[in-house]
C-alpha positions in Angstrom: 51.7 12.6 2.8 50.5 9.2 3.5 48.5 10.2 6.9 47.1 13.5 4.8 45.7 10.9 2.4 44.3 8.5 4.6 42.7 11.2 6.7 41.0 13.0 3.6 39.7 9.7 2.5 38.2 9.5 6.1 36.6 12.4 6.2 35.3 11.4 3.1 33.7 8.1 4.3 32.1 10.1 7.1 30.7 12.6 4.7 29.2 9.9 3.0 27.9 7.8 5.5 26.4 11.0 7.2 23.9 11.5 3.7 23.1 8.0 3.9 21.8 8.5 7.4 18.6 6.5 8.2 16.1 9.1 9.6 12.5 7.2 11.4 9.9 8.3 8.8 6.5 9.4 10.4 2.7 8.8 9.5 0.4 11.6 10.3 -3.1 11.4 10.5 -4.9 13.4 8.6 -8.7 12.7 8.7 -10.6 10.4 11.0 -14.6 9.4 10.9 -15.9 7.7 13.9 -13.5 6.3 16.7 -10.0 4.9 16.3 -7.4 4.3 19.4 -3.7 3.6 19.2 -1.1 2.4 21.4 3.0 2.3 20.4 5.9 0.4 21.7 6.9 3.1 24.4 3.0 3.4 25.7 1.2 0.1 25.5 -1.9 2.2 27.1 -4.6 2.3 24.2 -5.4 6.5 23.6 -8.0 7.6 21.4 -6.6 8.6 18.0 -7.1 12.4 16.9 -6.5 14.3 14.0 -2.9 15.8 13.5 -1.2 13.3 15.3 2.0 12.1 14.5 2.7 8.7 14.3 6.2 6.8 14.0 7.0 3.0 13.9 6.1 0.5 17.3 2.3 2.0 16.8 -0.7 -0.4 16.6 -3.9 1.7 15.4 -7.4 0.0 15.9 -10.4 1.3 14.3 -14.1 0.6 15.6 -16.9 0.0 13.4 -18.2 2.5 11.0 -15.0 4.0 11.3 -12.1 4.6 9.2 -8.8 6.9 9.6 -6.7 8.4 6.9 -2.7 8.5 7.1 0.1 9.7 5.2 3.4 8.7 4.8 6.4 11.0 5.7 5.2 14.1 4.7 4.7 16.5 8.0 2.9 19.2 6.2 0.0 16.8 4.8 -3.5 18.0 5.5 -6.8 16.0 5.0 -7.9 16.3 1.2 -11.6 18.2 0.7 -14.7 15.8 -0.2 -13.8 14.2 -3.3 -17.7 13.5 -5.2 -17.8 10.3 -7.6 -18.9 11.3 -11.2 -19.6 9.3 -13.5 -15.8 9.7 -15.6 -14.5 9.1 -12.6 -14.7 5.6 -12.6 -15.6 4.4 -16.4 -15.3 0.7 -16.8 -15.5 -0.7 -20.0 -15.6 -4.2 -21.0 -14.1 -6.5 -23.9 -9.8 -6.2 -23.5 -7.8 -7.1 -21.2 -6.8 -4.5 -18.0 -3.4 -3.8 -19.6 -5.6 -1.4 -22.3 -6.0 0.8 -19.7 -4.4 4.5 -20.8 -5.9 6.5 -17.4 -5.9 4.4 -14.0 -5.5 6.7 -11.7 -1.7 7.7 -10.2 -0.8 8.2 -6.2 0.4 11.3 -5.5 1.7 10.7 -2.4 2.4 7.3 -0.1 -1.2 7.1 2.6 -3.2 4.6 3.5 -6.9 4.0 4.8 -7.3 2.0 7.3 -11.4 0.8 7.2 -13.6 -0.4 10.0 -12.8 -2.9 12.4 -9.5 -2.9 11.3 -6.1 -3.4 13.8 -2.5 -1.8 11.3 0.6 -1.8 12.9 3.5 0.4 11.6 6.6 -2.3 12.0 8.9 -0.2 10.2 9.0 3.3 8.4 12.5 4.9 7.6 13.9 7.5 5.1 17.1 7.9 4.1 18.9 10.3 1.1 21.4 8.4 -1.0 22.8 10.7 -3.8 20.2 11.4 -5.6 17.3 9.0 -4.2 14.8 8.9 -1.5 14.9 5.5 -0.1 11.9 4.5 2.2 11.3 1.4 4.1 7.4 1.0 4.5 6.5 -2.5 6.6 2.8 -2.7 8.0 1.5 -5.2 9.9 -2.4 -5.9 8.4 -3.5 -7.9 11.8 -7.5 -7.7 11.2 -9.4 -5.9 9.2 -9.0 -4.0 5.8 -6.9 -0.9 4.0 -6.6 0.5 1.3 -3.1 2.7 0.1 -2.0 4.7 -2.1 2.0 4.5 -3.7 4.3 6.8 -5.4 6.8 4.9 -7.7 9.9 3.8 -5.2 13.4 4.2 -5.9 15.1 1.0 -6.9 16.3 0.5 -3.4 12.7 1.1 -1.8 10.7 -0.9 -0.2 6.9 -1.2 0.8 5.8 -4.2 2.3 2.0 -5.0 3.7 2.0 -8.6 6.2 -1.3 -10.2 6.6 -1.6 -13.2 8.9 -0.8 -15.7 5.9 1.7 -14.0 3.7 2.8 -10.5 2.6 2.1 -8.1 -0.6 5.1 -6.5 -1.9 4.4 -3.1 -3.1 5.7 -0.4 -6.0 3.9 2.7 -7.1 0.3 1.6 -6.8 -3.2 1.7 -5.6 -4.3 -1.4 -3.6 -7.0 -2.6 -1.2 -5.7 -5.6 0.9 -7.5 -7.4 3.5 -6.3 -9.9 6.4 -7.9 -13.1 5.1 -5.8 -12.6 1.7 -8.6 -10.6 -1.0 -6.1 -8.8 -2.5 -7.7 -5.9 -5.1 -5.4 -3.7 -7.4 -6.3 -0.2 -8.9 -3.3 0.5 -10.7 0.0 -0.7 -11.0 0.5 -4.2 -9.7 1.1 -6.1 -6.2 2.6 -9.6 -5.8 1.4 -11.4 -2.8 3.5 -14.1 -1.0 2.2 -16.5 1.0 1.5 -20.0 2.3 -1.2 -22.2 0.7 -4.3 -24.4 2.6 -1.4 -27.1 1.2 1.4 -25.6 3.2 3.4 -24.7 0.2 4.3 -21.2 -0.5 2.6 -19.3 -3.7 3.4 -16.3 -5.3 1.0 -14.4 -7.1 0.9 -11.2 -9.2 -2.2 -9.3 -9.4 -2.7 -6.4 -11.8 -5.1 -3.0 -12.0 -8.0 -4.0 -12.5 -8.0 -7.7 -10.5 -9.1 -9.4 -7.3 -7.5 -12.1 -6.1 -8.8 -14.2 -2.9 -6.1 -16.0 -1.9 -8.3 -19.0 0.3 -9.9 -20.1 -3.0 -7.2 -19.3 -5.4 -9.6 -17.3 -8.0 -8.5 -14.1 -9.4 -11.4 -12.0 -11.2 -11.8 -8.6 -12.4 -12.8 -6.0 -9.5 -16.7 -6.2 -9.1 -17.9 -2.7 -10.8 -19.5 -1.3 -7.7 -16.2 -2.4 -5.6 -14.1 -0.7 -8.4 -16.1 2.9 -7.8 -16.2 2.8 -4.5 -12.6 2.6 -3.9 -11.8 5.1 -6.6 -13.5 7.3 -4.3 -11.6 6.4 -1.5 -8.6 6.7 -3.7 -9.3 10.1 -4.6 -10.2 11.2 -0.6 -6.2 10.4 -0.6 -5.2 12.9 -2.8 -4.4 10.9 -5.6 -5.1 14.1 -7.3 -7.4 17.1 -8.5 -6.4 17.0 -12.1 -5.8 13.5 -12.5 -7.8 12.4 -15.7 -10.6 10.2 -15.3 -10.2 7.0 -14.4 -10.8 4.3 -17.3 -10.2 0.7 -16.7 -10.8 -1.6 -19.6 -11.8 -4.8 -18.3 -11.7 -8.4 -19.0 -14.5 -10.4 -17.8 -13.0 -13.6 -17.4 -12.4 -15.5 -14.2 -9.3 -17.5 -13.8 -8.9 -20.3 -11.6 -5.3 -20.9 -10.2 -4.6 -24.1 -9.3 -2.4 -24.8 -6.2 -0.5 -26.8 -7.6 -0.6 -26.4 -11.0 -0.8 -22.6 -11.3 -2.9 -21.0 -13.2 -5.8 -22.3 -15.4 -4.4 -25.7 -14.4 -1.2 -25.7 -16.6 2.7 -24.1 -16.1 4.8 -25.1 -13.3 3.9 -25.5 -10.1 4.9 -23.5 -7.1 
């Protein structure tokens, strides 16, 4: 009776480890203007980069000037979204509150990035695996040179999404971002909190919310600059944040912050 136990409590295990499986998640390009190459751990020949193909983690893509390439994250079927036009409720900005007021940024539909001109990404890690009920992913670019902008769905609990730049990293959950390698971190929606080391050589956290810029070399965060804040709403929406997604209204607070590094922001709290 004993072994019978023992052997159903096994095969239970192994049932259970087996839906926890971690599966290699893919990104899939799904639009490319201009010229982009990419090279992976198995190749380390640079191939031009075309439409349709599947990439999975190891893979460095580099993008050449007035160029940029459009990916999606673990979703085989996705297809390049149709020419998204800017009107002018599509990126309403309004001044005199703070960002927090804002009742329509605009919400990712789906996990993709764009990587911009002149940019080199690598996909360190990308994984999936189905635990009960949850999808967890494990998301970990590499932002070498260059710019991108992404696009996040709200992560399980046990998710992760992680973007390294040469000085730090941005920890990522369900939002709209544009990070670049030299630290100017820009946030449509949700929020982003960048780690990383300080012209001091002490480390700094910071939290930046929809509707801010931070530039991690001088330490200022700001509002996004208006013509900034359309542009990329564009770009957003070229993602697929969405057809029906209500126009996009952030209410903006015009007042630039200084954070101190060592004395935090506006020169007062505790230091990092």
């Amino acid at each position: 009776m004993k072994s019978l136990t023992g052997g159903l409590v096994a095969l239970a295990m192994l049932a259970a480890l087996s839906a926890q499986a971690v599966e290699q998640g893919i990104a899939k390009v799904v639009n490319i203007r201009g010229a982009a190459r990419y090279t992976t751990t198995e190749n380390t020949n640079w191939r031009p980069l075309k439409t349709g193909t599947v990439l999975k983690q190891g893979t460095v893509i580099q993008t050449a000037a007035e160029s940029y390439v459009d990916v999606v994250l673990n979703n085989p079927s996705a297809t390049a979204a149709e020419s998204v036009a800017l009107s002018a409720a599509d990126s309403t900005v309004s001044g005199g509150g703070p960002v927090g007021a804002s009742y329509a940024q605009p919400k990712a539909e789906q996990d993709a990035v764009r990587i911009y001109e002149n940019t080199v990404l690598g996909i360190d890690k990308l994984t999936v695996s189905q635990t009960g009920a949850d999808k967890v992913t494990d998301t970990q670019l590499d932002l070498k040179a260059g710019r991108i902008l992404g696009t996040v769905k709200k992560l399980s609990a046990a998710s992760t999404y992680e973007i390294k730049i040469p000085n730090g990293v941005a920890g990522v959950r369900g939002t709209i971002y544009t990070v670049s390698a030299d630290g100017i971190l820009s946030v449509l929606s949700g929020s982003v909190v960048l780690s990383f080391v300080g012209s001091d050589g002490s480390p700094k956290v910071q939290e930046v919310k929809a509707g801010q810029q931070y530039d991690a070399k001088t330490g200022i965060i700001s509002d996004i600059p208006e013509s900034e804040l359309k542009q990329r709403i564009k770009d957003a929406k070229a993602l697929r944040i969405g057809p029906n997604t209500p126009p996009t209204t952030f209410t903006v607070d015009r007042t630039v912050y200084y954070v101190s590094p060592t004395l935090g922001q506006n020169g007062v709290g505790t230091p990092p």
